[in-house]
Structures are given as C-alpha cells and as structure tokens.
C-alpha positions in Angstrom: -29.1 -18.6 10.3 -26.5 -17.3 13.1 -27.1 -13.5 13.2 -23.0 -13.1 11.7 -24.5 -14.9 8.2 -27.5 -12.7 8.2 -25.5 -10.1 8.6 -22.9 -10.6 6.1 -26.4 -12.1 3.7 -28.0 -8.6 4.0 -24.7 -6.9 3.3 -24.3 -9.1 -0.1 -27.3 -7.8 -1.1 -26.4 -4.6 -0.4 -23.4 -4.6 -2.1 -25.3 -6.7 -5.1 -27.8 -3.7 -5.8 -24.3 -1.5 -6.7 -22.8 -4.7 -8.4 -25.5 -5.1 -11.1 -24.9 -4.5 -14.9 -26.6 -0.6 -15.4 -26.1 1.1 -11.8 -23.7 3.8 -11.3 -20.8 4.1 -8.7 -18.1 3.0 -7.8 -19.0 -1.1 -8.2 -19.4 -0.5 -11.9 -18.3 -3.3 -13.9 -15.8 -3.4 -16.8 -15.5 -6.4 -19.3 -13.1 -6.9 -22.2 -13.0 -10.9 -22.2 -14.2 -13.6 -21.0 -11.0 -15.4 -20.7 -11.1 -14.8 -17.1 -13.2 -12.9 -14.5 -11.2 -11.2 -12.1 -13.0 -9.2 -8.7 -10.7 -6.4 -6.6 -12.6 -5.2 -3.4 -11.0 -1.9 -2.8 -10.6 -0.7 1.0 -12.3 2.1 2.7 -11.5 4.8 0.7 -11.5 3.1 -2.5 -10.1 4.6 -5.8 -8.4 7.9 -5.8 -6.0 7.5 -2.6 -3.3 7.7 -4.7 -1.7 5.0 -2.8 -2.5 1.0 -2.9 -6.5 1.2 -3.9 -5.3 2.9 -6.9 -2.1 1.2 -7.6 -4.2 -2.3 -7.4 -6.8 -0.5 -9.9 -3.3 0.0 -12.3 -2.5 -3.8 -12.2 -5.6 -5.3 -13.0 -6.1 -2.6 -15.6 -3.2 -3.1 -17.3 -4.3 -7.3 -17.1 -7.6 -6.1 -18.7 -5.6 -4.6 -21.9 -2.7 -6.9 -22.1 -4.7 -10.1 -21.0 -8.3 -9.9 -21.7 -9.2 -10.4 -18.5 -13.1 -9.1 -17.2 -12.5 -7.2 -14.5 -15.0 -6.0 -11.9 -14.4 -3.5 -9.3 -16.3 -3.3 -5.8 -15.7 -0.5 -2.8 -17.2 -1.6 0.9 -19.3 1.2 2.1 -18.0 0.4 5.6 -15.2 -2.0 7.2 -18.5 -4.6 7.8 -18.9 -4.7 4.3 -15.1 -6.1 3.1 -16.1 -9.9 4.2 -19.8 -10.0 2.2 -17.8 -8.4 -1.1 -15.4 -11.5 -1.2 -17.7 -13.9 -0.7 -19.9 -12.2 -3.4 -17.1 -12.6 -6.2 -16.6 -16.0 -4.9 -19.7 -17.0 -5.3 -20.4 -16.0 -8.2 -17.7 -18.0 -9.7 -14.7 -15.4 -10.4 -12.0 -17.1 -11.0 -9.3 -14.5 -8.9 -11.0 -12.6 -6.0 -8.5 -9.9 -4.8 -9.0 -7.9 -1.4 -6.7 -4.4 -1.2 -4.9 -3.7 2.3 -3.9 -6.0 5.0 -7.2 -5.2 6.6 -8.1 -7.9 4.6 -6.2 -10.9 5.6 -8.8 -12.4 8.3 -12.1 -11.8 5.8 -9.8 -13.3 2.9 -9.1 -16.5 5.5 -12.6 -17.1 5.6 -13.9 -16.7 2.5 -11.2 -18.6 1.1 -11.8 -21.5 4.1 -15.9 -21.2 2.3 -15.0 -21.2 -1.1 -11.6 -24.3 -1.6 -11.5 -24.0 -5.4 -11.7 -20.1 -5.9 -7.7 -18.3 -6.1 -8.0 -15.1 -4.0 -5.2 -12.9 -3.4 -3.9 -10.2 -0.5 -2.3 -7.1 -1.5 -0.2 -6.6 1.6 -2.1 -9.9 3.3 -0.5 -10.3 6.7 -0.7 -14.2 7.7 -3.0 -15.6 10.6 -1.8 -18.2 13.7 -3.3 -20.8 11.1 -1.0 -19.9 8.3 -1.7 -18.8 4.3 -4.7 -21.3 3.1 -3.4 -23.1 -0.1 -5.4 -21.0 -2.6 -4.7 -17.7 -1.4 -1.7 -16.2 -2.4 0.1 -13.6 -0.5 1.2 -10.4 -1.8 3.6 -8.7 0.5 6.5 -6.2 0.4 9.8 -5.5 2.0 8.7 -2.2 2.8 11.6 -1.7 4.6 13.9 -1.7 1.5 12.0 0.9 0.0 12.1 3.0 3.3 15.6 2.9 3.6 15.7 4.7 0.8 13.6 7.7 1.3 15.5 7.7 4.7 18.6 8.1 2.8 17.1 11.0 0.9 15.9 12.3 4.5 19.4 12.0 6.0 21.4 13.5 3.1 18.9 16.3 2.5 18.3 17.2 6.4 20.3 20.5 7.4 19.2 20.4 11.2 20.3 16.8 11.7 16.6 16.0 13.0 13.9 14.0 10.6 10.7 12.7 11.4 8.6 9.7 10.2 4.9 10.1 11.1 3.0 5.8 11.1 -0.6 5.4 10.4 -2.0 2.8 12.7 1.0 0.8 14.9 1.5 -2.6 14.2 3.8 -4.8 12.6 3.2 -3.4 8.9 4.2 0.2 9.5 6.9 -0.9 11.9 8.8 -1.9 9.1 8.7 1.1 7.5 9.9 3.1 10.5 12.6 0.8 11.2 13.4 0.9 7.3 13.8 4.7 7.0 15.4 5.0 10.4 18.3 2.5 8.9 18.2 4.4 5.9 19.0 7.7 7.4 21.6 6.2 9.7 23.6 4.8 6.8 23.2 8.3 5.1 23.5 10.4 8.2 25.2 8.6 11.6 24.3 11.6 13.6 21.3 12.7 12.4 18.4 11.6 14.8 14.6 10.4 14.0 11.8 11.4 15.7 8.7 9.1 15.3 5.0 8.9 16.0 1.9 7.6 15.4 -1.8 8.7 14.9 -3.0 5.7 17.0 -4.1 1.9 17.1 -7.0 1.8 14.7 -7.7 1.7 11.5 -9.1 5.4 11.5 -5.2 6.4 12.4 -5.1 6.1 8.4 -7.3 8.8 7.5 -7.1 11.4 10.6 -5.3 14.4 8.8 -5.9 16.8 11.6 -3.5 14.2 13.6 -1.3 13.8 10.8 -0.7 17.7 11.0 -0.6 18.2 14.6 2.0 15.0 14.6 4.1 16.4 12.0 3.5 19.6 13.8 5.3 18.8 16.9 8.5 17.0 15.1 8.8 20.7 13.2 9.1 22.1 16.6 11.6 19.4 17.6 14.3 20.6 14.7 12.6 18.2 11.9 13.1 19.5 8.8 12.3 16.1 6.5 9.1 14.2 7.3 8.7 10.8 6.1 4.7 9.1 6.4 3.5 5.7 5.9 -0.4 7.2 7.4 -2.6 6.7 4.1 -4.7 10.0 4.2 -3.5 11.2 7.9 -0.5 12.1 5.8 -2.2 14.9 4.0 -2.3 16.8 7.4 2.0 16.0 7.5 2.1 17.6 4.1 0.1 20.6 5.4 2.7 21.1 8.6 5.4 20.6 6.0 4.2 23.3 3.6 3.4 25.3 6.3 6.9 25.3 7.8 8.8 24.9 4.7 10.5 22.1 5.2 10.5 18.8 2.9 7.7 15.8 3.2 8.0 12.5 1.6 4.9 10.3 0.7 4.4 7.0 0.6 3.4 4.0 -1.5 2.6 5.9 -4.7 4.5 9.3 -6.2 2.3 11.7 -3.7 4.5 15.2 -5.8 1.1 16.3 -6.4 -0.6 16.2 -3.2 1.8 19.3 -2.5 4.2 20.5 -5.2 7.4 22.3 -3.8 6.9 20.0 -0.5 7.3 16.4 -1.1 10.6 16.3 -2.2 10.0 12.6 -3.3 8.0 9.2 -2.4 8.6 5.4 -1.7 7.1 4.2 -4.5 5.4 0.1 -3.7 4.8 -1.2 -6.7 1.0 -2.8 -5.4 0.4 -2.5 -9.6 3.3 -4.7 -10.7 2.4 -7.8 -7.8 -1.5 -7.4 -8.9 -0.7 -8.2 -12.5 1.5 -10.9 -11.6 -0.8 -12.5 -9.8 -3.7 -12.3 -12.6 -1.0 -13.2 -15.3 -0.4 -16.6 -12.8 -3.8 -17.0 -12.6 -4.7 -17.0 -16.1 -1.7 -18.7 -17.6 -2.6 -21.8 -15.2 0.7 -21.2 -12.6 -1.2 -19.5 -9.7 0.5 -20.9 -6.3 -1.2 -20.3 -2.9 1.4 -18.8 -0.1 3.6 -15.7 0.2 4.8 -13.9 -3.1 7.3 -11.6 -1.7 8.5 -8.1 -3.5 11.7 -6.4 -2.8 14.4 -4.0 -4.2 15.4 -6.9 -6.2 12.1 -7.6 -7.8 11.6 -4.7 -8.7 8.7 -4.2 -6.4 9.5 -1.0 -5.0 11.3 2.3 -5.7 11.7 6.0 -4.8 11.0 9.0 -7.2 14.0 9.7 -8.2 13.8 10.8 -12.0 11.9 13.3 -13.5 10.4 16.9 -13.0 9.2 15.2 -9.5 12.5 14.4 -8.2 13.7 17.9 -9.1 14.8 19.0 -5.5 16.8 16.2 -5.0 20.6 16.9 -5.5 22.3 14.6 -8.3 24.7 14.0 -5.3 22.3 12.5 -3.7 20.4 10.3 -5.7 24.0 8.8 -6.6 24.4 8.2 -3.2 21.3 6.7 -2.4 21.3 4.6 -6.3 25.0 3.3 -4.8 22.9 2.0 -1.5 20.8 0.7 -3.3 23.1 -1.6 -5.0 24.3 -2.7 -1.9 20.9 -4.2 -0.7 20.1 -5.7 -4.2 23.7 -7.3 -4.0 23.1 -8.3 -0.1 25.6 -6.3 1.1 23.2 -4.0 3.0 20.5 -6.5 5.0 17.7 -3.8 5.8 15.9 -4.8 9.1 12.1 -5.0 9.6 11.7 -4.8 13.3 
C-alpha cells in the first residue's frame, strides 16, 4: 500500500470512530427512512457558518422530512480528511455522497473515478482538465447574478460614491462575484468607483477575520462607505471595520443580518439549500444526471434580502430599482459577466 492509501485508510478510520451509531459530535447520524441513504461531508468549519455548510444542512433536511431520505452528516477535522470521508459514504454503499465547497471537486473526481456506480454531487464543484465524471453531478451558481444585485444596493445606497468588495481566497469562484457586484454597482451608480481586495491565495484567506478587518479597514479610509464580502469567516473582521466606522456591510451566501444588526444592510442570498434538495429529489425519484446543474436568477437559485425586518434599511426606492434589474437579467436583457 502506497503511503497516499495508508494515509487516506488511517484517516477513514478516524473519521469511522465519529461515524458510528452512539458517539457524539458532529458525525452524528440521523435516520427517518430507508428509502435512501444520503452522506454530506461538510467543509472545514462545518455547521454553523451560516453560509453554504449550513445551507447544504437545510436541503438535505428538508429531503429527510419531505422524502424519507437517511441522512448522515460528517465534518473533516482537517483539509486531509475531505478525500477519506467520501470514500467512506461510498463505500459503505450510500446511494448520494455530497461534498460542500469547491474545495471538493478534485477529492470528489477521485472518489467518484473509485467508486463508477455511486451518484456524488458538488455544491459549488468547479470542473477539472478531465471534465465532470458521468455520475457526479455539478452544483454551481451564477454568482454573478446574485452580486449584481447587492452591487446595485451598494451603488444606490453609497453617499461617498466609493464601495468596496472584500474576496476570500482569489480564483475563478470569487472573481465572479467581484466582477458581479462591480457590474451591479455600475448599472446603479456610473460614477461610483469599487475598491477591491483580497485576504490571499489559500484556503485560510476564508477564515482570517483579522485580515478581513484590516482589508475592510483600508477601503473605509479610501471613502468606502458600503462593503460587499464573498470571504466565508474573514468577513466577520469586514463586519467589525463596518460597525466600527458606521458604514453599511453586506454578507454573503446566506442572510448574515445577525452577524451584526444595524450593519449589514442586506446579503446575497445562494440558495446551496434549494440545489441540495434537487439533487436528492433526482436521486431518489430515479432522474439523477451526472454533469453541470446550473442555478441563476431565473432558477430561482439565488436572491438578496430584500423583505422583511432584515431589509429594513433599505429604501423602497431602492429595492424597486434593484427588483426592475432584476427583471432585466431574468428576461436577458441584462447579460451579467463572470470574468
């Protein structure tokens, strides 16, 4: 045995010992039915991020009520671990394995190459050089559209003229939601100018909320007074600067109002729940499809806050505004760009 499978073997059993009916934690398994057994391996941080781990969580929740699915539940303890979590759903027969964050998409290759006749599924899955393997199925978002949005917000509400947008880790993914919100505030605001960094090239650039703040920080001191971040938990430190400054923040991927009431004016909302129970509906009512399953304004796959005691600060000027743009994308006569 190559010292890569004994590596990934003594991780299994690791992650077996947290697995088992009886122990505690976070791996803890829920059943309802045995219709179908469905494993989610959370990313690093696992459940409570209020952002994808936990919108995932919603999906196949809401799969477990309405479908009778068995669901079980598993969070690496490190980035080694995501690979030998897959591969311990798969072989224990689940019949959907689902990995959370496009940190995935290589470990969900090849388990998937390992195991032909197990469905697995990507939430944000980015495809390799070798393509989507025929029974994975992709679940991906045009970010962008959502982004545009909260740039709108960002580029009606600004008084200065200056926002900011504060990435996670740089790479194609968050790029789109930069260029998003930048075309977003544009179409709101032609002169109003974005400022735009990011915490750095790693994974850890997702949960570094001293950078976050010190990022934010400096786009205060360059006249920003609306902060959009797409950072996972770096953007706690941007709601800190924000609150600090008292200017407006806007989160990302879930509705982030309570992270810091009276400074996240609203949140791009992806709708990670919504494509999860798809995905288990296909797989249990026999019409799973490997390849990409793509979610947009149209689909319904993601939103803005916009009603609600959470949307409060936003001007009903505004939100028409922004509802009238974003009938012009659903329509096609906005085309958001991704790069």
């Amino acid at each position: 045995m190559t010292p890569r499978a004994w590596a990934l073997a003594l991780a299994a059993a690791a992650i077996l010992a947290t697995f088992l009916p009886g122990r505690s934690g976070t791996a803890a398994v829920r059943t309802s039915s045995p219709k179908a057994r469905i494993g989610l391996v959370f990313d690093v941080g696992g459940r409570g991020d209020k952002s994808f781990n936990d919108a995932a969580f919603l999906g196949v929740s809401r799969a477990e009520r309405e479908l009778g699915v068995e669901a079980s539940y598993l969070e690496p303890a490190s980035t080694e671990d995501r690979e030998a979590a897959l591969r311990l759903f798969a072989a224990r027969g689940f019949d959907l394995v689902i990995g959370v964050g496009f940190i995935f998409s290589s470990d969900i290759d090849a388990v998937a190459r390992a195991y032909p006749s197990t469905r697995f599924a990507g939430v944000d899955y980015a495809p390799g050089p070798a393509g989507v393997p025929p029974n994975v199925a992709a679940l991906a978002f045009r970010e962008e559209e959502g982004c545009f949005l909260v740039g709108a917000v960002a580029g009606l509400m600004s008084k200065t003229g200056h926002v900011g947008f504060v990435g996670g880790m740089v790479g194609p993914l968050i790029r789109k939601f930069e260029v998003g919100y930048e075309q977003g505030v544009k179409a709101a605001c032609p002169r109003c100018v974005v400022h735009s960094a990011y915490a750095g090239a790693t994974p850890d650039a997702f949960r570094d909320p001293a950078k976050g703040k010190a990022l934010a920080t400096a786009q205060i001191a360059a006249g920003s007074d609306v902060i959009f971040h797409a950072s996972g938990s770096t953007g706690h430190g941007v709601f800190e600067a924000a609150k600090s400054a008292r200017i407006w923040a806007i989160g990302v991927d879930a509705d982030q109002h309570d992270e810091m009431p009276g400074t996240v004016v609203t949140s791009m909302i992806k709708r990670g729940d919504v494509a999860v129970f798809d995905i288990v509906k296909a797989a249990v009512e026999g019409s799973f499809h490997g390849g990409m399953n793509v979610f947009g304004l149209k689909e319904e796959g993601l939103d803005y806050v916009h009603e609600g005691p959470h949307a409060a600060s936003i001007p009903d000027d505004v939100k028409q505004k922004v509802e009238s743009l974003r009938a012009d994308v659903v329509a096609g006569r906005i085309s958001v760009q991704s790069r």
